[in-house]
Backbone as ProteinMPNN parsed JSONL, in Angstrom:
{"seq_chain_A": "XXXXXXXXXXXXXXXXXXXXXXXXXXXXXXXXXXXXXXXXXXXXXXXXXXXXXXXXXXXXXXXX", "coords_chain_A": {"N_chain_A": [[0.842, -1.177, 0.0], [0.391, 2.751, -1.074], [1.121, 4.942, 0.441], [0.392, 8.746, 0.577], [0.716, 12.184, 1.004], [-1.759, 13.535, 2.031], [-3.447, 11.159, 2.584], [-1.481, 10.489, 5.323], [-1.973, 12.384, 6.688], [-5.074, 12.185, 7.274], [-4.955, 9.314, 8.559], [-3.344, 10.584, 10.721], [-5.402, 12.447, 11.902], [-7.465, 10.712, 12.227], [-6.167, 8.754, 14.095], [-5.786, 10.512, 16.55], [-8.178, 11.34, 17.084], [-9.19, 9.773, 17.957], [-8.257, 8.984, 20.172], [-9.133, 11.026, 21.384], [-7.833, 13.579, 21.508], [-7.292, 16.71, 20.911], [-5.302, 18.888, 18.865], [-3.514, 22.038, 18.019], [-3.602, 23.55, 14.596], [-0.604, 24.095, 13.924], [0.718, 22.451, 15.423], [-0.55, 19.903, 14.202], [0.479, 19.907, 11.403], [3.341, 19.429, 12.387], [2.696, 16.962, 13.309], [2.355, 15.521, 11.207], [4.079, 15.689, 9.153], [6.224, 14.559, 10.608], [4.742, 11.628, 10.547], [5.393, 9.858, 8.646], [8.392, 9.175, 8.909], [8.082, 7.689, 11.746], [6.043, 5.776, 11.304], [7.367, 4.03, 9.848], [9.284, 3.122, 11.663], [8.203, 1.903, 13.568], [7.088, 0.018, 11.904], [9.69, -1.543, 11.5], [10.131, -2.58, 13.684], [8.875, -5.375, 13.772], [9.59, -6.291, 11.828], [11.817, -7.825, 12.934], [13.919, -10.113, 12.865], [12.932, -13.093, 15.641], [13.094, -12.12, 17.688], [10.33, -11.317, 18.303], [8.74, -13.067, 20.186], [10.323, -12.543, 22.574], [11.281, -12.011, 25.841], [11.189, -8.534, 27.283], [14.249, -6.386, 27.65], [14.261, -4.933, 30.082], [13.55, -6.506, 33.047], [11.502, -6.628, 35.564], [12.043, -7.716, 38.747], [9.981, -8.491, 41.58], [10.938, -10.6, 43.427], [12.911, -10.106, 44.164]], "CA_chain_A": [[0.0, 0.0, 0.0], [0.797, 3.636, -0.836], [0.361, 6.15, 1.027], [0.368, 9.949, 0.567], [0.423, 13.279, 2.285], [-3.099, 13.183, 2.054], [-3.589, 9.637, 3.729], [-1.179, 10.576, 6.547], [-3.177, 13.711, 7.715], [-5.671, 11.207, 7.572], [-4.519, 8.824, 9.114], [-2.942, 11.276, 11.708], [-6.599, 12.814, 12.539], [-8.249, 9.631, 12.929], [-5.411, 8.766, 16.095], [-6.307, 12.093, 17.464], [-9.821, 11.745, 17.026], [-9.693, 8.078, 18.908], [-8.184, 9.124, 21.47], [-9.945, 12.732, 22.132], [-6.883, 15.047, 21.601], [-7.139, 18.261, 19.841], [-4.178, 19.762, 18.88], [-3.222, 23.196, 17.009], [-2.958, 23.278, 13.46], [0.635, 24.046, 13.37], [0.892, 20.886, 15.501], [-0.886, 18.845, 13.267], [0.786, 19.97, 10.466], [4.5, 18.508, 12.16], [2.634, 15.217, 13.055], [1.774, 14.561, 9.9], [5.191, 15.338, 8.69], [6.918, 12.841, 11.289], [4.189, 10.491, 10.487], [6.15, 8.458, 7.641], [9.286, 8.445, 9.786], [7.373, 7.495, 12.54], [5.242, 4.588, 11.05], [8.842, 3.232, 9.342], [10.142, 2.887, 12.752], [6.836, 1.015, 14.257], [7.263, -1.451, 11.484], [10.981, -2.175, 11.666], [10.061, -3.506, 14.865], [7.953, -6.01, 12.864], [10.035, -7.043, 10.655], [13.046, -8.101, 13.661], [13.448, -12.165, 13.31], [13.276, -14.007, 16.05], [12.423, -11.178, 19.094], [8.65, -11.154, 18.984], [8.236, -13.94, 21.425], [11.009, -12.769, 23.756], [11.02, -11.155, 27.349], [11.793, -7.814, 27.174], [15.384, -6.464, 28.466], [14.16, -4.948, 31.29], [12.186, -7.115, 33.703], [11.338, -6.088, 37.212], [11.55, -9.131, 39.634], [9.864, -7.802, 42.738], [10.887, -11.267, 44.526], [14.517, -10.33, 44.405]], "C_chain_A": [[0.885, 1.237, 0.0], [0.787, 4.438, -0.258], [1.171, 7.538, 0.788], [0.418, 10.851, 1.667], [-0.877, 13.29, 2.894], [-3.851, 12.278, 3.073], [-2.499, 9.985, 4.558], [-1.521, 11.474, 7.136], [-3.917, 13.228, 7.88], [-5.825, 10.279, 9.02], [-4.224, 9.441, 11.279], [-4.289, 12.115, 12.779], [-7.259, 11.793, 13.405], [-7.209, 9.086, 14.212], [-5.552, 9.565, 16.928], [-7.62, 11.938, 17.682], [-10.088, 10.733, 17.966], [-9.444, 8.673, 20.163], [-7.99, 10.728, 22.278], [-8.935, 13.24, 22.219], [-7.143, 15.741, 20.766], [-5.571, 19.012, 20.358], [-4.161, 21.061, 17.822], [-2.859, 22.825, 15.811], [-1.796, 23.269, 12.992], [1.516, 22.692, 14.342], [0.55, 19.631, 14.979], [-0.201, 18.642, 12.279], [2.42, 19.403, 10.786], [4.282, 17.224, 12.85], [2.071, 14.838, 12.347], [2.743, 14.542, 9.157], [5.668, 14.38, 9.177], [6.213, 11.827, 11.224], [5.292, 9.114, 9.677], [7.153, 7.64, 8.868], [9.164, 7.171, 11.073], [6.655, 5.856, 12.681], [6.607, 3.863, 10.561], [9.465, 2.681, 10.482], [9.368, 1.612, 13.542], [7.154, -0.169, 13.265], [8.353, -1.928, 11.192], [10.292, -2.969, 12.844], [9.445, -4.491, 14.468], [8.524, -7.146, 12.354], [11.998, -8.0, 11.5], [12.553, -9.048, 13.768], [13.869, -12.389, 14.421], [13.474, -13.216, 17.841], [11.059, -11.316, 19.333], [8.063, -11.599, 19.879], [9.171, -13.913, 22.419], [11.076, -11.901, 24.473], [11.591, -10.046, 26.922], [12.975, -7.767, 27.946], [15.305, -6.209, 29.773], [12.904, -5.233, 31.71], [12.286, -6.36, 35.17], [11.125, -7.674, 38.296], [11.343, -8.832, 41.095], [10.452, -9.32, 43.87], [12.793, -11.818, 45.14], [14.799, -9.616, 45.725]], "O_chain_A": [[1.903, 1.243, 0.691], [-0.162, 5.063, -0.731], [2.402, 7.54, 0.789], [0.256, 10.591, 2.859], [-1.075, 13.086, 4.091], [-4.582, 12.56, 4.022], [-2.417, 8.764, 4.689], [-1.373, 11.417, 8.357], [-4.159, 13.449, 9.067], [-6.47, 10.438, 10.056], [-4.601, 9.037, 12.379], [-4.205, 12.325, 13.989], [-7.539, 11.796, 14.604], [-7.706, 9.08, 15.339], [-5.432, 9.3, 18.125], [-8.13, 12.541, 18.626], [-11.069, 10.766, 18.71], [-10.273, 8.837, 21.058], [-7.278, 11.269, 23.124], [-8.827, 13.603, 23.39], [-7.242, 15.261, 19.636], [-5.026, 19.409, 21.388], [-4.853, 20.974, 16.808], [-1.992, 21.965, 15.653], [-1.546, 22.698, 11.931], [2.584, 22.154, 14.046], [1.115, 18.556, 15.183], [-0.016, 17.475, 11.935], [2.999, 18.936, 9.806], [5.202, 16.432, 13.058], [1.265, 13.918, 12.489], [2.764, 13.621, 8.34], [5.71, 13.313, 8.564], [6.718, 10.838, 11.755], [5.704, 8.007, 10.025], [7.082, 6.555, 9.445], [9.847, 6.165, 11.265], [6.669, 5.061, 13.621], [6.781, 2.837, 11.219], [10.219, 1.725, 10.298], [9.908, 0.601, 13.992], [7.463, -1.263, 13.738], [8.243, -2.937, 10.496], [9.965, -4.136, 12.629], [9.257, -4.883, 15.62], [8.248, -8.346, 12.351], [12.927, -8.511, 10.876], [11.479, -9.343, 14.291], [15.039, -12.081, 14.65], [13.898, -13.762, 18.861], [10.62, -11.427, 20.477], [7.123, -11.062, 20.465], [9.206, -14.856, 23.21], [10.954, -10.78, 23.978], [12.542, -10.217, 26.158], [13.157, -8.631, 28.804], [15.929, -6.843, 30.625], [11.792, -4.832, 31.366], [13.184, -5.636, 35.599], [10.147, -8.414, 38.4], [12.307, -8.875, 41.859], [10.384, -9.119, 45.083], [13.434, -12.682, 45.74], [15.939, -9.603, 46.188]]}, "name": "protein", "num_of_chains": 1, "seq": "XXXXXXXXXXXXXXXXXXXXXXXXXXXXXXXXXXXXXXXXXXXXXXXXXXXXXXXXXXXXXXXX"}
């Protein structure tokens, strides 16, 4: 799928809109620029073999 400027203002509304924030237009307008970067980064994590099913680094072991 492609996506556009278009579809990431989109995009970028409808996450705002879910979860009831209003922000200023000249804040909208640089999270819809950092969107790409943003979403590129979310799905690297995705695409890492052979982590998805493992503990994160930091655990908390309250029975230490």
């Amino acid at each position: 799928m492609t996506t556009t400027p278009h579809t990431h203002r989109t995009v970028v509304e409808a996450l705002l809109q879910q979860h009831q924030l209003e922000v200023p237009a000249e804040e909208l307008d640089l999270l819809v620029q950092a969107y790409p970067a943003r979403r590129a980064a979310v799905q690297a994590l995705y695409e890492l073999d052979g982590v998805r099913y493992e503990e994160p680094a930091v655990i908390f072991e309250p029975r230490v």
